[in-house]
C-alpha positions as a LaTeX table, in Angstrom:
\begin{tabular}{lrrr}
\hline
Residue & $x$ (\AA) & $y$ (\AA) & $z$ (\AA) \\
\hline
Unk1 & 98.65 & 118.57 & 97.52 \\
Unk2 & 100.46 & 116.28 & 99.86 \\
Unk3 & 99.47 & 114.12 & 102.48 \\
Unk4 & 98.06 & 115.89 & 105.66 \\
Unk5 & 100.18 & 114.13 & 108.36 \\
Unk6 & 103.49 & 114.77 & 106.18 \\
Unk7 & 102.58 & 118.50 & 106.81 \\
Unk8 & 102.00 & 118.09 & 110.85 \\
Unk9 & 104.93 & 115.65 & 111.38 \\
Unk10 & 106.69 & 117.11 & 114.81 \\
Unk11 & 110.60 & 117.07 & 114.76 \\
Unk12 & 111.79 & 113.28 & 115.53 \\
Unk13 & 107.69 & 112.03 & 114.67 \\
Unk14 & 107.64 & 108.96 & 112.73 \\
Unk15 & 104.62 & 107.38 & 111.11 \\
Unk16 & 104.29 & 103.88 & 111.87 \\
Unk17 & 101.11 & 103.15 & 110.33 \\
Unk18 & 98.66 & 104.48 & 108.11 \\
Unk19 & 95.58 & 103.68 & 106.76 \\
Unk20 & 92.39 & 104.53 & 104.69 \\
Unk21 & 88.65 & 104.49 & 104.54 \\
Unk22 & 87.87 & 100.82 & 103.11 \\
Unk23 & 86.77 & 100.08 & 99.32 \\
Unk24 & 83.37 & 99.16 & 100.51 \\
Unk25 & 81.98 & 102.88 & 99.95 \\
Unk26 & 82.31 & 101.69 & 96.38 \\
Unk27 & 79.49 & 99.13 & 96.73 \\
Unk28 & 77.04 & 101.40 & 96.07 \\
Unk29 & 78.67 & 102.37 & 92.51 \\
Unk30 & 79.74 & 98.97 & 92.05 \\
Unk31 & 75.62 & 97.66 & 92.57 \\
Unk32 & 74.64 & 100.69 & 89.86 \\
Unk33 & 77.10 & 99.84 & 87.21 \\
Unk34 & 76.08 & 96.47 & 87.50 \\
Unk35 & 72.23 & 96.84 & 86.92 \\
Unk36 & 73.39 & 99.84 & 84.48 \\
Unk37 & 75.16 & 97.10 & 81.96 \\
Unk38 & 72.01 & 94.91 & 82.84 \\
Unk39 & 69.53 & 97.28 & 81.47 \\
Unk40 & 72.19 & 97.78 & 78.21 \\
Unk41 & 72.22 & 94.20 & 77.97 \\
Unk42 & 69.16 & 93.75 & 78.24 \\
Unk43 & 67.72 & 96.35 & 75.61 \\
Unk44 & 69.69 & 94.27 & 73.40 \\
Unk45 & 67.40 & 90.83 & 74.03 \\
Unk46 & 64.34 & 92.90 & 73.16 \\
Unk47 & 62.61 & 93.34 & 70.28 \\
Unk48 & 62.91 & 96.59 & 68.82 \\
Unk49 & 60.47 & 99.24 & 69.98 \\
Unk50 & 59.68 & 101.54 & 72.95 \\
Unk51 & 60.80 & 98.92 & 75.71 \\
Unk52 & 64.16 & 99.26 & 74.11 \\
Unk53 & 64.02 & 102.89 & 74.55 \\
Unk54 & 62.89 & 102.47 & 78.23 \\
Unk55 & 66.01 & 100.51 & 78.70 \\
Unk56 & 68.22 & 102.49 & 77.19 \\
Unk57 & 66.93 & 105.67 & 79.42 \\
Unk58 & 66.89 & 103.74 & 82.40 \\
Unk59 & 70.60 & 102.58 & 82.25 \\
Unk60 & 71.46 & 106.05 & 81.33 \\
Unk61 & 70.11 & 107.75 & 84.51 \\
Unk62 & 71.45 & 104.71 & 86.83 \\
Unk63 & 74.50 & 105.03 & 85.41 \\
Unk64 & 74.50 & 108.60 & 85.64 \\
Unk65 & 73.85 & 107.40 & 90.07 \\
Unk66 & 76.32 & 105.32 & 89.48 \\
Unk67 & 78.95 & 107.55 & 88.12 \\
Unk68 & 77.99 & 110.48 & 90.85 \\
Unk69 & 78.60 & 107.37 & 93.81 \\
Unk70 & 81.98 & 106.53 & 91.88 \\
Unk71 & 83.38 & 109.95 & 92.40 \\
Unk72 & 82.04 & 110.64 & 95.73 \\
Unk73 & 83.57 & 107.37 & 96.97 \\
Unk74 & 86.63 & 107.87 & 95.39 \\
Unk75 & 86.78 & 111.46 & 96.83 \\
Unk76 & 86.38 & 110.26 & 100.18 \\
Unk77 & 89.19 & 108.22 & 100.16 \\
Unk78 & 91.31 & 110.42 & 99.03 \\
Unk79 & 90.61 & 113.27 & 101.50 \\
Unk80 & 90.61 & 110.67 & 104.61 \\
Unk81 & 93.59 & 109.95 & 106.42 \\
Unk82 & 93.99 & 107.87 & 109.05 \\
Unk83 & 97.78 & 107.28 & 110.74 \\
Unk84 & 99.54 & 106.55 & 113.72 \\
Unk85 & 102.95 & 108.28 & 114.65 \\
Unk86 & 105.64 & 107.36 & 117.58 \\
Unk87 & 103.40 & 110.35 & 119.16 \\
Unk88 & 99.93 & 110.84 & 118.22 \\
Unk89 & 96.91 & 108.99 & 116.46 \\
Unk90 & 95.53 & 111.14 & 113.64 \\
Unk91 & 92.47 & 111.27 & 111.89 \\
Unk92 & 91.73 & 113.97 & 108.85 \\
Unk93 & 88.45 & 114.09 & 106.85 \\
Unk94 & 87.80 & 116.79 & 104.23 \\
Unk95 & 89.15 & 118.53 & 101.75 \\
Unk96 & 88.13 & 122.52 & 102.10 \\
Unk97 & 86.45 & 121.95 & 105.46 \\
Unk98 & 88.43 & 119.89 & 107.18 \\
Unk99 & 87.77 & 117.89 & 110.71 \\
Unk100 & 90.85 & 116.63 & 112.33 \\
Unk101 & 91.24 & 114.09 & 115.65 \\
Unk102 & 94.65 & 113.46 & 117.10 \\
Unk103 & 95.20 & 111.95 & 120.67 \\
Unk104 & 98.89 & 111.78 & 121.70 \\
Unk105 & 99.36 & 107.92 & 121.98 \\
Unk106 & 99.82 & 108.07 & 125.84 \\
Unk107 & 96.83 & 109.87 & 126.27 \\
Unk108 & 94.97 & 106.28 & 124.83 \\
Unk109 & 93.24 & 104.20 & 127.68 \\
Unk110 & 91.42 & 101.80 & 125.19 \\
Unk111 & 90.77 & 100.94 & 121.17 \\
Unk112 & 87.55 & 99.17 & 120.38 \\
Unk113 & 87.04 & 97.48 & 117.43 \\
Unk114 & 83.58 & 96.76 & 116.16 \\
Unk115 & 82.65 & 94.44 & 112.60 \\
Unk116 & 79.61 & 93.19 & 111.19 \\
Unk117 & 79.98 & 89.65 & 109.52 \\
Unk118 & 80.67 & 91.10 & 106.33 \\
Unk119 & 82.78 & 93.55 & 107.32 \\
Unk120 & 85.18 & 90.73 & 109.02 \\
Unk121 & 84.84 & 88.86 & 105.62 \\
Unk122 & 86.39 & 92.20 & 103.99 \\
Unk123 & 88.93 & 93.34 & 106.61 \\
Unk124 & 86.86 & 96.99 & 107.47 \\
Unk125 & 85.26 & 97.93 & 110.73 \\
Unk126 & 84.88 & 101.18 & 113.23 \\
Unk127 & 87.38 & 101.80 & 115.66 \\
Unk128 & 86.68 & 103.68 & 118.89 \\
Unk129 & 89.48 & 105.28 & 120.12 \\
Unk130 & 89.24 & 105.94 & 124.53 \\
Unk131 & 91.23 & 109.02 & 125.73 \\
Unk132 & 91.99 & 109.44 & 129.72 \\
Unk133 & 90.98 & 113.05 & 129.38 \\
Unk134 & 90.96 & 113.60 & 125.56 \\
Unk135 & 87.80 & 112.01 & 125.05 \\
Unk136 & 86.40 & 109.53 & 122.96 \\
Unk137 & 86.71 & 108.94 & 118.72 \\
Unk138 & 84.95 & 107.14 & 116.77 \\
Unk139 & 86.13 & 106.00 & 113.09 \\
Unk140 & 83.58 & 104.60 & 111.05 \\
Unk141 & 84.49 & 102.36 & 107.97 \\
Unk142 & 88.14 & 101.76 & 108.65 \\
Unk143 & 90.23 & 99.44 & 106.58 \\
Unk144 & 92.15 & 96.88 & 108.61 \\
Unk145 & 90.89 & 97.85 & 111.88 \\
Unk146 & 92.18 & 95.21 & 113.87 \\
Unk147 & 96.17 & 95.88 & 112.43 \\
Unk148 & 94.96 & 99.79 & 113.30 \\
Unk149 & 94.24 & 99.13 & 116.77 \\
Unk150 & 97.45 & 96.90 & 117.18 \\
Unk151 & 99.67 & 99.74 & 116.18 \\
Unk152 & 98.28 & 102.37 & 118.63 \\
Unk153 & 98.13 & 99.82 & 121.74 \\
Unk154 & 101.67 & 97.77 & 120.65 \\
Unk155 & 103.99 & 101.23 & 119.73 \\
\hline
\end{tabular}
């Protein structure tokens, strides 16, 4: 399975930028695996007996939330796209149902940009993308969002 925009590329359509969802919808998994290797660790410190039993079940079923946020993270950014060609902005989510957004570039009136503190510490924001006509669309959790916006509005 190859890349969605490779397979909607017009003749003489070039991407100039792509880009994903952001790493941060691992933080979630990463926070589980983390108190899952507590609990292990600590069942370890412990004297012998049901608490270490406790532990032990207690890291297994977080890890076992951690492991299901892992793969659902993972499989997010791999079915999201997010690109801009010398024609169109695209945006693809899904893998058997599939949503799609694309706004030929001279169609856009405005891209808004909107972080939180921490998401300006980690480069990831939403980008709301203004169409005279088309409509408005928002992308939530985009990484780079700022270098996203510039190559829509500076083609």
């Amino acid at each position: 399975m190859g890349r969605y925009i490779d397979d909607i590329l017009q003749p003489e359509e070039k991407v100039l930028y792509s880009n994903n969802a952001h790493w941060i919808f691992f933080l979630p998994a990463i926070g589980g695996w983390i108190v899952a290797v507590a609990l292990f660790v600590l069942s370890g410190l412990i004297p012998q007996g049901p608490a270490v039993m406790l532990c032990w079940a207690l890291a297994a079923i977080v890890a076992a939330f951690a492991l299901y946020k892992t793969i659902t993270a993972w499989f997010h950014r791999w079915t999201t796209e997010t690109d801009v060609t010398t024609l169109r902005v695209v945006h693809k989510e899904g893998f058997i149902s599939r949503k799609t957004f694309e706004m030929n570039v001279d169609k856009v009136e405005s891209v808004d940009v909107t972080q939180t503190v921490l998401g300006r510490l980690l480069d990831y924001g939403d980008v709301m993308v203004r169409g005279i006509g088309e409509g408005d669309k928002e992308i939530k959790t985009i990484a780079s969002p700022l270098a996203f916006r510039n190559a829509i509005i500076a083609r």
